[in-house]
N, C-alpha and C positions, 0 to 999 in steps of 0.2 A: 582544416578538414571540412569537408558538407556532410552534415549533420543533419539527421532528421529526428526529431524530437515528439512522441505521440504525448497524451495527457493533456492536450491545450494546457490551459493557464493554470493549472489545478495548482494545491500547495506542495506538489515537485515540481513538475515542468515548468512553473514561472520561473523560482530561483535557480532553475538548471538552463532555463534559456538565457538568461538575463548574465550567468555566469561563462556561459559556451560564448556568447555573442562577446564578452569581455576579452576572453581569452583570444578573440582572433577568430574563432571559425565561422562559416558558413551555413547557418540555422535556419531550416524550414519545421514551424510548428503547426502539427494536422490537428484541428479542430473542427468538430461537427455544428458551432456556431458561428457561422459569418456577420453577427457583431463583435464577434471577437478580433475581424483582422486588424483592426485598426490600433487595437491595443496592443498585439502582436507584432503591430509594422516597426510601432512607439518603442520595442524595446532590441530594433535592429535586426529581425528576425523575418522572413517571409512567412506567410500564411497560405495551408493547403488548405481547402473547408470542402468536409468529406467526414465520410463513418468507415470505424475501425470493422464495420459489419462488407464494406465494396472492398472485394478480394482485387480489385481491376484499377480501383483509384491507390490503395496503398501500392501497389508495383509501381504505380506511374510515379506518385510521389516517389518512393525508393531509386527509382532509377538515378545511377547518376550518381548517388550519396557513398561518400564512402563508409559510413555507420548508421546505425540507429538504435534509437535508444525505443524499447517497446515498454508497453504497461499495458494491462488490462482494466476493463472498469464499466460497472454497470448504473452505479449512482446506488445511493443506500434509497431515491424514489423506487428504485426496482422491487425493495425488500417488500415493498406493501402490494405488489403485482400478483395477484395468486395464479395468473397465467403462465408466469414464467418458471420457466426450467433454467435459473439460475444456472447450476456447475453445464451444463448443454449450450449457455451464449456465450458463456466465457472460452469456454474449448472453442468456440465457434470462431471466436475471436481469435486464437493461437493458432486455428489452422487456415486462418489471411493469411496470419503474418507467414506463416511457413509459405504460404504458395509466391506472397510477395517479394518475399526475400529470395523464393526461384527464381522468382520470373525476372525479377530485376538486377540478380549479381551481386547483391552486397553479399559483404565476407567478414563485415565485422558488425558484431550483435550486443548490446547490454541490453540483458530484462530483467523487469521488477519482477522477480518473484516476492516470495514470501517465506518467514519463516515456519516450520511445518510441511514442507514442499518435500520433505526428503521419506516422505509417504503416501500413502492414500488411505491408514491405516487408523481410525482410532483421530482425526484430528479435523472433525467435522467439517467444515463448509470450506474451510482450507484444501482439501484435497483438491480443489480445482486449480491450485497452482501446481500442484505436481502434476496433473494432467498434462496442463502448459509446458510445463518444463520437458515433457515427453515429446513432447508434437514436437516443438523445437527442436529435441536430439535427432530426430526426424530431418534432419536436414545434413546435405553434404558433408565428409567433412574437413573440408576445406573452408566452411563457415565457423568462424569460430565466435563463438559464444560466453559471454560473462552474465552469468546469473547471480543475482542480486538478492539475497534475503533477509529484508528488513525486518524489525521486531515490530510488537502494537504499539502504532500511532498513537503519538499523545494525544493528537485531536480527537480520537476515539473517545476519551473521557470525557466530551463536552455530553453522549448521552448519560450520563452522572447527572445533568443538572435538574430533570423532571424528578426525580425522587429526593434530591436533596432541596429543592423547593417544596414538593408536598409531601415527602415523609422525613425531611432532615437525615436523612442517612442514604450511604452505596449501599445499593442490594446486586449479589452477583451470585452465581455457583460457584466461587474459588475463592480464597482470600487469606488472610494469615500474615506471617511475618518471615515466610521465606520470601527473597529479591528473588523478584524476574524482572526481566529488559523490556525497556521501553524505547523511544527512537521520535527523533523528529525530523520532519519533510526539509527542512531545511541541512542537517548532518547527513543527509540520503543523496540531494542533491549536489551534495559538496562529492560526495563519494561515486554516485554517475559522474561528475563532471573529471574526477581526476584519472578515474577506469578510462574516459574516455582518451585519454593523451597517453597511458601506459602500454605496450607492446599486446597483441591478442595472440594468444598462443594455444587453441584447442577449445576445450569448454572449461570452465572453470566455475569455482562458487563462493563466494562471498557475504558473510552475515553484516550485518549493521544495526550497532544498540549505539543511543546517545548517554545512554543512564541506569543503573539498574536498582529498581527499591522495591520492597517489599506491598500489597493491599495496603496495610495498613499504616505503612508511610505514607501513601499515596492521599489515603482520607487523613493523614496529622498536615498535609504540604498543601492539600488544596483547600481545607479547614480553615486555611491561617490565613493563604492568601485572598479568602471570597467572607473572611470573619466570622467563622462558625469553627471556632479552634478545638470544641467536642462531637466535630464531625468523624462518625465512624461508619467502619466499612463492617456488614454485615452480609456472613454467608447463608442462603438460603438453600435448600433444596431445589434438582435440576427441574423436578417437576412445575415447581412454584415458580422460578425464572421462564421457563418455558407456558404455563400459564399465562402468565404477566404478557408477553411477546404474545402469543395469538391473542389476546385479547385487544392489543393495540391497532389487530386486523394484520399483522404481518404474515407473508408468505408461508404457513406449515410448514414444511422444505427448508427452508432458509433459517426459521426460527430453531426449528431441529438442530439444523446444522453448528447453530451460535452457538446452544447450549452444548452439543459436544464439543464443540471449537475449545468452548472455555474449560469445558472437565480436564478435557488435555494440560490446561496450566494447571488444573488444578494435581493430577498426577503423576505431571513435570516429565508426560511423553512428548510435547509440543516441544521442548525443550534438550530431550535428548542428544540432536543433531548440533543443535547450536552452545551446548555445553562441553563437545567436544575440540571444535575451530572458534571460541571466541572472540570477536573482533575487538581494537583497542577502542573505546569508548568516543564518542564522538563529542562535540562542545558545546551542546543544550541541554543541561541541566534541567528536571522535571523544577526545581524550582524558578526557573526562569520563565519554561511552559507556563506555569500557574499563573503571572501576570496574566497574560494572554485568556486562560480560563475563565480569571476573577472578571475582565474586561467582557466576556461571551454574559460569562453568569449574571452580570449586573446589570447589563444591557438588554437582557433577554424579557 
C-alpha cells in the first residue's frame, strides 16, 4: 500500500516507518524539518517537508495514498507559549486533515487519539482529542476510520527527573497503589503498523496499554533502576502541582489543563472508557522503560 505517515521521526513514526517500509509498503513521511529528509530517505521512506498547519500541502501529500496514519502535536516547547491557544491548534490541526482527506480521496484513516477522548468532560487538556475525534467523524462515510487510544507515555515520566534530582521524590496530584496503564511508542507502533494491513470497516476504536502498575510501583521500578531504591511517589494537592507548573512559566491554560488531566487518574474517570474494552497488553514492560529512564537520568 502507499502510505502516508504524519509525526516525522518522532518515538512513533520512526518505528512505524521503519516497520511499514519492512513490511513491503510504499511510505511517504511529512515532516516540517527538511534536515530530516535525508534521515528519512536512510530508512526507505520518501519525505514530504511541509506543516500539519497547510490544509493545501497535506491533500497534495494524501493524494494518491491509499492510507494514512494521522497524529497531532504541538511539542511540549509550546507548553511554555502563553500566546497560544493550545486545544484551538490542535482542532486546527484535525480540521486539515479533514479538508485533506476531502480533497484528496482517501478512504482509509488510522489516528492517534488518546486515552480520555471518549469525552470532553472532567479530563482536562485531553479533551482536545475528542475534539479530533469529532472533526474526523465529520467526514464521509465512506471514510473509514480507526481511532487509536493509547494510555500515558512512559516517556512522559522522564519529567520525574527535576524533582527526583532536587527534592528526591515524585510529586503529582494522584498516586497510590491502585494500577493504571501505561504504553510505549514502540507497542503503539507495532499496533499502527498491523491496523494498518487489517480490513477497515467504518469507524472504529481501539485502546493500547504496554503495562499496567500502580504510582507507587512506578517510584519502587524507577528507584531501583536510577539507585535510589527509597524513591517515593508523593501526592500533593492540585493547587500546589498547579503552583509548581506556573511557576516554571508554563502556559495557565495548559497547566490548568495537566492538573485536571491528572485529577482524572486520580478519580479513575479518565479511565472509565478504557476499563471497559481493555486491550491485551503489549511487550514493553515499565521495567524495561526504566533502563531507558536510568540512561535519560544519568545522562542528564
Amino acid at each position: 500500500m502507499k502510505i502516508v505517515v504524519t509525526g516525522s521521526l518522532g518515538n512513533i513514526s520512526k518505528p512505524l516507518t521503519r516497520e511499514l517500509v519492512g513490511k513491503g509498503h510504499e511510505v511517504t513521511v511529512i515532516s516540517s524539518k527538511a534536515e530530516r529528509q535525508a534521515e528519512i530517505e536512510a530508512l526507505g521512506a520518501k519525505a514530504a517537508i511541509g506543516t500539519m498547519q497547510d490544509a493545501d500541502f497535506l491533500s497534495a501529500t494524501f493524494k494518491g495514498s491509499d492510507a494514512v496514519y494521522l497524529m497531532e502535536t504541538m511539542g511540549t516547547h509550546s507548553f511554555m507559549d502563553h500566546n497560544l491557544d493550545f486545544v484551538a491548534a490542535i482542532s486546527n490541526i484535525g480540521n486539515n486533515y479533514r479538508l485533506a482527506i476531502e480533497q484528496s480521496g482517501v478512504k482509509k484513516v488510522v489516528h492517534l487519539s488518546s486515552i480520555g477522548a471518549h469525552t470532553d468532560q472532567g479530563n482536562g487538556i485531553l479533551a482536545f482529542h475528542y475534539n479530533v475525534e469529532q472533526i474526523l467523524n465529520q467526514l464521509p462515510g465512506d471514510v473509514s476510520i480507526k481511532f487509536l487510544r493509547p494510555v500515558g507515555f512512559y516517556y512522559n515520566m522522564l519529567a520525574f527527573i527535576p524533582t527526583i534530582k532536587g527534592q528526591g521524590s515524585i510529586f503529582a496530584n494522584y498516586g497510590g497503589d491502585e494500577k493504571e496503564p501505561w504504553v510505549s511508542p514502540l507497542d503503539i507502533a507495532e499496533v499502527v503498523a498491523e491496523e494498518m494491513e487489517q480490513p477497515f470497516d467504518g469507524r472504529t476504536i481501539r485502546y493500547i496499554a504496554s503495562d499496567e502498575v500502580s504510582p507507587n510501583e512506578v517510584a519502587l521500578i524507577l528507584g531501583e533502576a536510577i539507585g535510589k531504591p527509597d524513591l517515593k511517589w508523593v501526592v500533593l494537592p492540585d493547587e500546589q502541582i498547579l503552583g509548581f507548573m506556573l511557576g516554571t512559566g508554563m502556559n495557565p491554560a495548559i497547566a490548568k489543563g495537566l492538573v485536571e488531566m491528572n485529577a482524572s487518574r486520580r478519580d479513575h474517570a479518565m479511565y472509565e472508557d478504557y476499563n471497559k474494552h481493555k486491550p491485551v497488553l503489549g511487550k514493553v514492560k515499565l521495567k524495561e522503560y526504566a533502563k531507558e529512564f536510568a540512561a535519560v537520568y544519568n545522562n542528564g
